[in-house]
C-alpha positions in Angstrom: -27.2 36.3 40.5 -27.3 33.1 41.2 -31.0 30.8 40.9 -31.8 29.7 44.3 -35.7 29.2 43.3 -35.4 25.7 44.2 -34.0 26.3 47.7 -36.1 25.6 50.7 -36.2 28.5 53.5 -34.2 27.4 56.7 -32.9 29.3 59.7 -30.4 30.9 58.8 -27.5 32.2 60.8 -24.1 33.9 60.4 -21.4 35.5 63.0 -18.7 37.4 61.6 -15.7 39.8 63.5 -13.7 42.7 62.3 -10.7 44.2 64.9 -9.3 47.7 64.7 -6.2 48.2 65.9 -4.9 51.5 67.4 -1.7 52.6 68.4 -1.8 54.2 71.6 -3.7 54.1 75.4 -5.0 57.2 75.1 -7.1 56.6 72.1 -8.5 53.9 74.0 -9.2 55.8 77.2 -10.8 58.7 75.1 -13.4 55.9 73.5 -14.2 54.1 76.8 -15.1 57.5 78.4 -16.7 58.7 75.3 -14.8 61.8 74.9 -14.3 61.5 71.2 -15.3 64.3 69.2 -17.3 63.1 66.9 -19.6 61.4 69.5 -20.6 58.0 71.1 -18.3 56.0 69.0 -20.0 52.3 69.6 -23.3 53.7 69.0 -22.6 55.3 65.7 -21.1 52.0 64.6 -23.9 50.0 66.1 -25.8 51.9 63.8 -23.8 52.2 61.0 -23.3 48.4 61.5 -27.1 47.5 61.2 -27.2 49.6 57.8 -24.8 47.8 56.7 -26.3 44.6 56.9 -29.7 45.7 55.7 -28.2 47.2 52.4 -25.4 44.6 51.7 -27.2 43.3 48.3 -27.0 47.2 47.3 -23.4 46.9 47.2 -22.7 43.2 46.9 -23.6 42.8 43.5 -24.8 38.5 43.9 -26.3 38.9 47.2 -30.1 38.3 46.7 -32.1 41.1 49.0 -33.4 39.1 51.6 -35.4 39.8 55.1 -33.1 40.5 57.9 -35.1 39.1 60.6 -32.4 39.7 63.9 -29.2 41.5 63.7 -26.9 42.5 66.5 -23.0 44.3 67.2 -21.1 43.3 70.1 -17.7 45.1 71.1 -15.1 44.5 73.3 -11.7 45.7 74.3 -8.9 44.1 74.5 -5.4 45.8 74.8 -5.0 48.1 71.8 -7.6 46.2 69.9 -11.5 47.1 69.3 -13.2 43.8 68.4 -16.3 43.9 66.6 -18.9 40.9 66.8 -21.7 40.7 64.3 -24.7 38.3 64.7 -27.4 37.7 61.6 -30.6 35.9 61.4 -32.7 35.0 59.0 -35.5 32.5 57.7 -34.9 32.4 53.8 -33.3 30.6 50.9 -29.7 31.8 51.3 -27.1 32.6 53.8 -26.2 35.8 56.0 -22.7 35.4 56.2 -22.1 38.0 54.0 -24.5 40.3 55.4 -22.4 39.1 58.9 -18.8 40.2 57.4 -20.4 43.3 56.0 -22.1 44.8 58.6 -18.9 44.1 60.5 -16.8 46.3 58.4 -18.9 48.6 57.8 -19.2 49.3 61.7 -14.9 48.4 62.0 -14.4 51.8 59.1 -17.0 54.0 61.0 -14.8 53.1 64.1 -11.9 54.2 62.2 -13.7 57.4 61.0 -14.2 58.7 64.3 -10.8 57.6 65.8 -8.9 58.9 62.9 -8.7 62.6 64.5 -6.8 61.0 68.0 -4.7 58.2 65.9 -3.1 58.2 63.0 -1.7 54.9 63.1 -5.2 53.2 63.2 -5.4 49.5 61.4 -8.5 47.4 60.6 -7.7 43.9 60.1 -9.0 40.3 60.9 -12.3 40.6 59.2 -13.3 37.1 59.0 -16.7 34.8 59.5 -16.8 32.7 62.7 -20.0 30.9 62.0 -22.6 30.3 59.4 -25.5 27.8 60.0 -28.7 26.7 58.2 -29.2 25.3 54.8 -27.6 22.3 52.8 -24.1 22.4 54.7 -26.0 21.6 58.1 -29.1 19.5 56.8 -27.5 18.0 53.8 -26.0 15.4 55.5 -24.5 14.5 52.1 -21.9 11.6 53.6 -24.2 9.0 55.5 -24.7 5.4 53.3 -25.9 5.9 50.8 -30.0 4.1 50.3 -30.0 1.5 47.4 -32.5 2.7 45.5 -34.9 2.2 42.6 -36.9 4.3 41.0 -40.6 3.1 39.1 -42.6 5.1 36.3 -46.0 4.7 36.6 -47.3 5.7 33.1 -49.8 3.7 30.5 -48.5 5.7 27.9 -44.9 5.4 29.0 -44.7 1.9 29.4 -47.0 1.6 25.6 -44.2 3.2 23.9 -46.4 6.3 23.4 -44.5 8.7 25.2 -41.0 9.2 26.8 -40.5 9.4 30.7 -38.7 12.5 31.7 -39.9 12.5 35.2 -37.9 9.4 36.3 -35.1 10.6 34.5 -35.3 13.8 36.4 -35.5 11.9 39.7 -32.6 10.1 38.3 -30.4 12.8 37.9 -31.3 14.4 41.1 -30.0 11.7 42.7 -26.9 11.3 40.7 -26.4 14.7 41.9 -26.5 13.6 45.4 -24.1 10.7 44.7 -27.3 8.2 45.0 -26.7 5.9 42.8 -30.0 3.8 41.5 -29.8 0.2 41.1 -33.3 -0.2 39.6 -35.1 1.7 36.8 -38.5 0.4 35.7 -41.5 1.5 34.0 -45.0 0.2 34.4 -48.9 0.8 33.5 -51.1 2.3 36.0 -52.0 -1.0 37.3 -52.9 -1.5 41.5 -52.2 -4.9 41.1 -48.5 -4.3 39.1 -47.7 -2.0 41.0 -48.0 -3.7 44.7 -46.3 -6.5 43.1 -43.4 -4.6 42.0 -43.2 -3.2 45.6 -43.3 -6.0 47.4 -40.6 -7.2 44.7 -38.3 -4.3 45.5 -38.7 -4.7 49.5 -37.5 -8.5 48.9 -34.8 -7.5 47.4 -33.6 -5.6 50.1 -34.2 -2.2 48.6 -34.1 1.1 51.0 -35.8 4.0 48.8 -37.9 3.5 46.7 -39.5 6.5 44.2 -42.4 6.1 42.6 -43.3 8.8 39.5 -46.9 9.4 38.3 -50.4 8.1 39.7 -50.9 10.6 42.2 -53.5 12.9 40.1 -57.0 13.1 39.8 -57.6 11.5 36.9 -59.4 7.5 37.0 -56.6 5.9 36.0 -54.4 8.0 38.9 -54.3 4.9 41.2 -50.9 4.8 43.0 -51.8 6.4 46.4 -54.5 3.4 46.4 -51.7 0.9 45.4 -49.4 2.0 47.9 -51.1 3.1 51.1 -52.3 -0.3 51.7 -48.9 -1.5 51.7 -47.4 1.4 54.4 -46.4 -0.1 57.6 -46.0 3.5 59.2 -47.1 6.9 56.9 -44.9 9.9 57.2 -47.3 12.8 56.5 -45.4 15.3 56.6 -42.8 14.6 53.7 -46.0 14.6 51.6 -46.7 17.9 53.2 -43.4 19.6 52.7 -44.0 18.3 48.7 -46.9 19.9 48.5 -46.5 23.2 50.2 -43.2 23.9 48.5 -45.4 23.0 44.9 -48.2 25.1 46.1 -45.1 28.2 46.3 -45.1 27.7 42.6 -48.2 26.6 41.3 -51.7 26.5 42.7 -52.4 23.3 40.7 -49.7 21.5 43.9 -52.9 21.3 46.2 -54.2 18.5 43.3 -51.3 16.2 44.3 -51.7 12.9 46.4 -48.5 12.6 46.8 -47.8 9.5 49.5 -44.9 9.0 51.6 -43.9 6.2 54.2 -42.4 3.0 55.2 -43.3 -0.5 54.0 -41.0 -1.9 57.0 -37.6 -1.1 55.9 -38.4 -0.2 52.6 -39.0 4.4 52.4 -41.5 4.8 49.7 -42.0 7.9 48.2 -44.9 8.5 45.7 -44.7 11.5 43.6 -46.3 13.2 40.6 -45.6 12.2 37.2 -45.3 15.2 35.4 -41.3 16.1 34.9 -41.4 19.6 36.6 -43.5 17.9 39.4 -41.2 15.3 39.7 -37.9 17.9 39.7 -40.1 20.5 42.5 -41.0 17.5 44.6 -37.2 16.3 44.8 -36.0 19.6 45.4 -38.7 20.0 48.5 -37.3 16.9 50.1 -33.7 16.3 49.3 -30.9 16.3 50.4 -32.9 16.9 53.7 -35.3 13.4 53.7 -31.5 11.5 53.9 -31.3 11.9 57.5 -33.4 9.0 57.9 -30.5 6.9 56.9 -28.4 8.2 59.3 -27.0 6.6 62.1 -29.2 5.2 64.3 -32.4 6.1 62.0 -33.5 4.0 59.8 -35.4 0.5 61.2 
């Protein structure tokens, strides 16, 4: 199965359709005035259909269980044809479109089952998905312009030679994996003084992102929230939040963060831990989603 650990949870939503096909009136009439003999023939599918979807990752063998959370079969008639409609909701990590086209055929072969005895000549076809949203393909937002961006180390030992940074390069290749590229890679000591400077530097410059690594602990020398607050023209809160709270799903240590997020006019400054697997969790939180303040219209 695939890893989605790093995945955020989102609405999820998925429609999918299935149509059986019969081959005469009367098969039709029999199901509209529920004389079949094996019963209430939209019922038993309705049911059938909702089973279905609740049990697809018993069947599907890369479908990740996952909390079906709203679930509906709608049928209509039209001619010869039976179309089924399938709706699915969830708030989690992955899609429902499968659980959509599932429960949709799973209802369209019950059909079938109980319409077999008054039509031999019954077809299912046309089982397709006619909507998915949630997740990266509707918050990725993965072709706006692209931020220039730098990205600072805030490390004593790093920037001594003592010790090699892994966190920015970790930020690095997130990016890279977003097609970001980063115009400015630097490393400095845990210094309030170089640290503003190399801000204010950056904003000069014309920079739009800027990501910060290390200094947001508990330790004395852990001085970048007081660095860069100061500086923040508006504080976005709830970036910080998101960091934190998708941490905190991982490790209980996340609450110790003082991660800071905001604006220093144009400039988005994001300040994040310095430990690499901080650094990759705090990414994932945020991206690609944070991009939408570069979208049209959005960033000032």
């Amino acid at each position: 199965m695939r890893d989605i650990t790093d995945k955020i949870h989102t609405l999820r939503y998925a429609c999918a359709t299935a149509t059986v096909q019969v081959s005469q009136q009367s098969t039709i009439d029999a199901l509209l005035e529920k004389r079949v003999p094996k019963g209430d023939v939209f019922e038993m599918a309705k049911t059938a259909g909702l089973l279905g979807i609740k049990r697809t990752s018993d069947t599907i063998p890369d479908c990740h269980p996952l909390p079906v959370e709203f679930a509906a079969l709608h049928f209509r008639v039209e001619g010869l044809s039976i179309i089924l409609e399938v709706e699915v909701k969830t708030i989690y990590k992955t899609g429902v479109e499968v659980e959509a086209m599932y429960g949709a055929t799973v209802a369209a072969v019950t059909v079938y089952d109980m319409l077999k005895p008054l039509d031999p000549h019954i077809e299912i076809n046309a089982v397709k998905l006619l909507k998915k949203t949630g997740g990266k393909t509707q918050y990725g937002e993965l072709n706006q312009k692209k931020p220039r961006t730098a990205v600072l180390v805030c490390s004593d030992t790093v920037s001594q030679g003592k010790k090699e940074d892994r966190a920015g390069k970790a930020i690095i290749a997130k990016l890279s994996s977003l097609e970001i590229p980063v115009e400015e890679y630097s490393v400095i000591p845990d210094e309030i003084d170089i640290i503003q400077s190399k801000v204010l530097q950056l904003e000069a410059a014309d920079f739009q992102m800027l990501i910060i690594t290390g200094g947001t602990g508990l330790a004395p020398r852990d001085v970048t929230p007081e660095a860069v607050r100061p500086l923040l023209t508006r504080e976005i809160p709830g970036i910080a939040e998101a960091i934190r709270a998708y941490g905190q799903q991982r490790t209980p240590y996340s609450m110790l963060s003082r991660s800071v997020v905001g604006y220093r006019n144009k400039l988005l400054i994001l300040a994040l831990p310095g430990s690499t697997k901080g650094a990759q969790e705090s990414m994932d939180a945020v991206f690609p989603y944070l991009l939408h303040v570069f979208g049209a219209g959005k960033h000032f």
